[in-house]
C-alpha positions in Angstrom: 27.0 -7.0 -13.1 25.6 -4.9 -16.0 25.0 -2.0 -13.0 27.8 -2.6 -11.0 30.4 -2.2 -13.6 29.0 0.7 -15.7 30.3 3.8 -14.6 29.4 6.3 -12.3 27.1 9.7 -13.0 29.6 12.3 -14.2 30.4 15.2 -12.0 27.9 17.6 -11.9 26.1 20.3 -9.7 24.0 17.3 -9.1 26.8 15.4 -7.7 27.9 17.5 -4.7 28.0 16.8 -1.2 24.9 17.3 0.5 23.5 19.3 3.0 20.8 19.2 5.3 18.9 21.6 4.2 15.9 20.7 1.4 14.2 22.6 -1.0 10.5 21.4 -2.1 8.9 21.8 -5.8 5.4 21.4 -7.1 4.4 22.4 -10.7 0.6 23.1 -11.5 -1.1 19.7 -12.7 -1.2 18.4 -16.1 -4.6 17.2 -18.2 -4.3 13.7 -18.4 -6.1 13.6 -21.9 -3.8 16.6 -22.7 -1.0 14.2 -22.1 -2.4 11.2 -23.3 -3.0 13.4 -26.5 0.5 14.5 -26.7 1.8 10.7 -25.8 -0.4 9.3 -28.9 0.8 12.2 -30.9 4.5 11.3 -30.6 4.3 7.7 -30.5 4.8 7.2 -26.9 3.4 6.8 -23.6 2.9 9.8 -21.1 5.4 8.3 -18.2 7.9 9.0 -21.4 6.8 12.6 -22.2 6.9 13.7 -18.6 10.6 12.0 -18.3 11.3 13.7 -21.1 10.2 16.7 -19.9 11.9 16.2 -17.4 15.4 15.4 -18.6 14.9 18.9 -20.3 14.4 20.5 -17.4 17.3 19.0 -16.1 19.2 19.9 -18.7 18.2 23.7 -18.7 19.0 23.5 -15.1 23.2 22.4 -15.7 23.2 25.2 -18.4 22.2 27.7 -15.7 24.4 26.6 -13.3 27.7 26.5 -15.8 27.8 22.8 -17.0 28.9 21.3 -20.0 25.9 19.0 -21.0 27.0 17.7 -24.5 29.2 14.6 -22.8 27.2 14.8 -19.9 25.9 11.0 -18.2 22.9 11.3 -16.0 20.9 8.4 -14.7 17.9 7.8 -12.5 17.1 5.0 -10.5 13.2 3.9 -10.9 11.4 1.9 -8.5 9.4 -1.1 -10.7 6.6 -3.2 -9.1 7.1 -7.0 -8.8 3.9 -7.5 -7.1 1.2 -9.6 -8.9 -1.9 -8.2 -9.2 -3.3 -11.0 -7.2 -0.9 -10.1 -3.9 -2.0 -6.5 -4.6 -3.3 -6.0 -0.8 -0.4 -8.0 0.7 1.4 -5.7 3.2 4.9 -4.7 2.5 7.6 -3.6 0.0 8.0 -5.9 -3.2 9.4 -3.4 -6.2 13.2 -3.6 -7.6 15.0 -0.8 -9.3 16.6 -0.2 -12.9 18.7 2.9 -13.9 17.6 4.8 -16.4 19.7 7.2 -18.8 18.4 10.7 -19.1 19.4 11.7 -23.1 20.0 15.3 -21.1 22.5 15.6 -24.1 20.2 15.7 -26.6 19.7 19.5 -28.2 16.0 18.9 -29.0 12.5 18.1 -26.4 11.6 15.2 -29.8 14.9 13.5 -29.3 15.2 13.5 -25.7 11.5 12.0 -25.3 12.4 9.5 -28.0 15.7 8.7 -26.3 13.9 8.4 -22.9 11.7 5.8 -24.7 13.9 3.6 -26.0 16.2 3.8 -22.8 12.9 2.8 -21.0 12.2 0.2 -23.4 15.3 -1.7 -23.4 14.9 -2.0 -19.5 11.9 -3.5 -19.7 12.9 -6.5 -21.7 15.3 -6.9 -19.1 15.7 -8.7 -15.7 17.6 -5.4 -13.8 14.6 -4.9 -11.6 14.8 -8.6 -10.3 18.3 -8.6 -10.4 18.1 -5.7 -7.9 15.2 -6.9 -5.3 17.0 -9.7 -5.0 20.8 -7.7 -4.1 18.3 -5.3 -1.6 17.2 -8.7 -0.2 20.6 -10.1 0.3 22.0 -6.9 1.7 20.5 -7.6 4.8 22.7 -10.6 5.6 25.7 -8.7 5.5 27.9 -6.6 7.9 26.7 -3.5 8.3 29.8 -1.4 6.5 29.6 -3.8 3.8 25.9 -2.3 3.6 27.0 0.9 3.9 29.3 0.7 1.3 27.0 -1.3 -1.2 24.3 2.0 -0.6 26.8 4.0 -1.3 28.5 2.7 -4.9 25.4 1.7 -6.2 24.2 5.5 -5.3 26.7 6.8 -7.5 25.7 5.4 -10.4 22.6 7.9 -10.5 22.1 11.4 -9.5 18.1 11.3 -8.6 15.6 8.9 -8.3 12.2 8.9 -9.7 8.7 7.1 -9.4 5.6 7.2 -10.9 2.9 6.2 -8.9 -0.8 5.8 -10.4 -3.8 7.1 -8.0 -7.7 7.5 -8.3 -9.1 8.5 -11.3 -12.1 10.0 -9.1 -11.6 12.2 -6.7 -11.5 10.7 -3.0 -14.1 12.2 -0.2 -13.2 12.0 3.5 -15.4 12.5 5.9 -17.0 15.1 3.9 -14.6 16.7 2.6 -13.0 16.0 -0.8 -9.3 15.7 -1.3 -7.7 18.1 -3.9 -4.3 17.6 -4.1 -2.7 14.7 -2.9 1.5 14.3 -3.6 3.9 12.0 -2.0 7.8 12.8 -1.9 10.3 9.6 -3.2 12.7 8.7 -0.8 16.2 9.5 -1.6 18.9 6.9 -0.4 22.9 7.3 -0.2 24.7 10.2 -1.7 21.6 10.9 -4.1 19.9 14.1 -3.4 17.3 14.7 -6.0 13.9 12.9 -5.8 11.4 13.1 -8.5 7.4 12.3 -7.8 5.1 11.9 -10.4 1.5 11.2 -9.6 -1.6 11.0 -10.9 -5.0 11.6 -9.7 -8.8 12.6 -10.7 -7.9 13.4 -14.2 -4.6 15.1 -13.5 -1.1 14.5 -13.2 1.3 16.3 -10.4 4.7 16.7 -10.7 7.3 17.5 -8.3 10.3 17.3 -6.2 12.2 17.3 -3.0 16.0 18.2 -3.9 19.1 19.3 -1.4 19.5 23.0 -1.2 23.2 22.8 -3.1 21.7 21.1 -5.9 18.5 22.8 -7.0 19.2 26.5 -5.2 16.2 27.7 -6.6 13.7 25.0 -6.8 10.7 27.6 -8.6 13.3 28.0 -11.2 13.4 24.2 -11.9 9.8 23.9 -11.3 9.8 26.8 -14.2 11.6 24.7 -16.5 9.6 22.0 -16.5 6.9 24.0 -16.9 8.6 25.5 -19.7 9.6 22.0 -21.5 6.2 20.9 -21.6 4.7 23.7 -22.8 7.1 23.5 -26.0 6.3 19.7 -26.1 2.5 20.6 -26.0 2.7 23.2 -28.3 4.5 21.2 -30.9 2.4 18.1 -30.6 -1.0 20.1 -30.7 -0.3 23.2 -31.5 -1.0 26.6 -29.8 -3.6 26.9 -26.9 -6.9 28.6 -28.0 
């Protein structure tokens, strides 16, 4: 009820009607003891300084294009595990989803990461991701316009979706030949046209994106300010690069 009665994202270039065509987004990796670094520096964990990184980006991004981001409401829906770690190999889906508020209003990298953490915090003392499987479960039972329609309101109360998804910490040979850089791309469902992938693997952590063209025009330029964000982050946490 909590989700279905808040209100939807506000209007934004993020918001439009899409297209079909897709623009694609992958920043250089990040250290994972860099990050872990800057994480323990600011209190955090690093799924919280590359989100807020991320809502920084974001927020340079509406600047560029014209918006007003000091009343601006942006939210992401994230895809949580419910599996137990004893139905690990157990074919199928089993994850629910909570919408998380992106601080994008915030004037400073600190305060947005610290926003992104509590907002994270509070939703995982809470029950939305059950709450949610269970809905996705019953949506099959229904007509198909009512399923339509549920895809479609519950869309509209975020304007990307986001995942995080943990990989080998070695890297992974096949048939001789070493993989180097693996990424996956998040689905995006309804009117939602912005997916986020986070991903980490052998000691480093990609990030990138799969966005509609009337969205993210210029998807280097995005890619740039994340880029950009966590290189402030960094550089305030630890200080300059030698």
């Amino acid at each position: 009820s909590r989700v279905a009665l808040s209100s939807a994202d506000s209007k934004t270039i993020l918001t439009q009607p899409l297209t079909p065509k897709k623009q694609l987004g992958l920043a250089p990796g990040v250290s994972v003891p860099e990050a872990k670094a800057i994480a323990k520096c600011m209190g955090c964990t690093i799924n919280d300084v590359l989100l807020g990184c991320f809502t920084g980006a974001l927020r340079r991004h509406l600047l560029r294009s014209g918006e007003a981001v000091d009343q601006t409401h942006l939210r992401v829906t994230v895809p949580v595990n419910l599996r137990t770690l004893e139905a690990a190999s157990v074919l199928g889906n089993h994850f629910g989803l909570v919408y998380l508020d992106l601080p994008v209003a915030e004037k400073t990298a600190n305060a947005r990461i610290r926003g992104v953490r509590r907002n994270m915090k509070s939703l995982k003392n809470g029950v939305q991701a059950l709450m949610t499987y269970h809905v996705i479960n019953l949506r099959g039972f229904v007509p198909a316009a009512l399923q339509a329609w549920a895809v479609t309101f519950f869309s509209s109360k975020a304007s990307a979706v986001m995942t995080n998804v943990p990989g080998p910490a070695e890297p992974v040979v096949m048939n001789g030949n070493k993989l180097t850089k693996p990424m996956f791309w998040v689905p995006q469902t309804g009117d939602i046209g912005l997916g986020v992938s986070i991903f980490s693997y052998n000691n480093q952590v990609q990030f990138g994106f799969l966005a509609d063209a009337a969205l993210v025009p210029d998807a280097q330029a995005l890619v740039d300010d994340f880029i950009n964000e966590y290189e402030s982050v960094r550089c305030e946490a630890l200080g300059p690069r030698a």
